[in-house]
N, C-alpha and C positions, 0 to 999 in steps of 0.2 A: 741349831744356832747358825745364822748366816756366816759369810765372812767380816762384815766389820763389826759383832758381834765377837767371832774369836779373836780377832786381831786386837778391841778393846779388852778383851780378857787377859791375851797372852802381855799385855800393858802392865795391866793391873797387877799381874803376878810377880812381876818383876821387883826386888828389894829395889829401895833407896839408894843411894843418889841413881842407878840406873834405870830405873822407872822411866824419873824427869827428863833422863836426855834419849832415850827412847823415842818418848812421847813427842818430844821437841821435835829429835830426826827426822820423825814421821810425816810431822807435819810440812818442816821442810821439802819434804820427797816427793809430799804431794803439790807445792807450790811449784815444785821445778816439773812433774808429769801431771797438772790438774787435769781433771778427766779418766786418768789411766785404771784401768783394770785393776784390780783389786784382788790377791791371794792369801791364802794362809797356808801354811805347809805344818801339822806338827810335829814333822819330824818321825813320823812313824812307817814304816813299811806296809807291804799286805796283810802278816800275819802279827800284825799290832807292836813289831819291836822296833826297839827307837836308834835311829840309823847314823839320826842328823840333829842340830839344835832346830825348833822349832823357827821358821821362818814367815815375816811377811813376806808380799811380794808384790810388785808395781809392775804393771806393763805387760805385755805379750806377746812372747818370742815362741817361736817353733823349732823345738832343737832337732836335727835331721843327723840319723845315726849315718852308720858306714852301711849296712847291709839295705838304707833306703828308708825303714820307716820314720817316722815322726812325733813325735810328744810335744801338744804346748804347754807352757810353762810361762814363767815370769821372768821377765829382762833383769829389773834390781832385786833383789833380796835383800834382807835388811833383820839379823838376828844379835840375839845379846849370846857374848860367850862365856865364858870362866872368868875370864882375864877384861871383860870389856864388851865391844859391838863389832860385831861386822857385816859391811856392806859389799854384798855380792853384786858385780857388775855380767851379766853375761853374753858369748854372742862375740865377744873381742876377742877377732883372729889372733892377731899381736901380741902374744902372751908379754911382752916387755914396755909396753904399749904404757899400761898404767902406770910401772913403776919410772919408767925415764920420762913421761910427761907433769905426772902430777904430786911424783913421790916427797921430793924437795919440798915444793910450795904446802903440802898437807899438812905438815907437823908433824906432831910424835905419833907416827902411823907406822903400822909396815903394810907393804903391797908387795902382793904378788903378782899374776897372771888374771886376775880377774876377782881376787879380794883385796879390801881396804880392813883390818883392824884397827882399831884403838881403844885404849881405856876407858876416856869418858871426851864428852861433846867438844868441854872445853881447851881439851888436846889437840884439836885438827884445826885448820882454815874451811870452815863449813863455804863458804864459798867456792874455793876447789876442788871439794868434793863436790856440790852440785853442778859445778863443769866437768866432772868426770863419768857424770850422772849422765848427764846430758850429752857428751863424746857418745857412751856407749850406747843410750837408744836411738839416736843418730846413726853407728854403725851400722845397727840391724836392719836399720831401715823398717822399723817395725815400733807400735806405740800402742 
């Protein structure tokens, strides 16, 4: 199964009303990165156990450890949780970055250091989030 093969799967599997704003986010994500790299994560380890919720993933960042080496990976993430979705920004030095810029303006969000959660689509300023979107793979300098 390619990646927008599992990404249209990991859609699919999603219950209702979550599905729809899923699918919706998605598309938005790709409006604001058209062109961008394309991931799926699902959340599994090496030895098959599940670490993480299943993620997609937009764009292509190179995360560089302490000891030197490198892993690339995906700038936004974008997974559904228990409680809702959340969009992983990465790559933003500023751990306080997201929540004093764009915390306010989001809506019924919480942000941390480099996640956005909420419940469902129509809790946030979809608009500020794709300015947040956009901050971070701007930082990177990487797309």
């Amino acid at each position: 199964m390619d990646v927008q093969e599992q990404i249209t799967a990991y859609i699919i599997s999603q219950p209702e009303p979550k599905r729809s704003d899923i699918r919706e986010l998605h598309h938005h994500i790709l409006q604001v990165l058209p062109g961008c790299k394309l991931w799926f994560d699902n959340g599994k380890n090496s030895e098959n156990k599940t670490v993480s919720n299943p993620t997609i993933g937009y764009g292509f960042y190179t995360i560089k450890y302490a000891d030197g080496k490198t892993r690339d990976f995906f700038q936004i993430g974008m997974s559904a949780n228990t409680t809702g979705i959340s969009v992983h920004i990465l790559g933003i030095k500023d751990k306080t970055y997201l929540a004093q810029t764009y915390g306010k303006q989001l809506g019924k969000a919480s942000v941390t250091g480099y996640c956005i959660k909420f419940k469902t689509l129509k809790d946030i300023n979809i608009d500020v989030l794709a300015a947040a979107i956009r901050y971070g793979v701007e930082t990177t300098g990487e797309d």
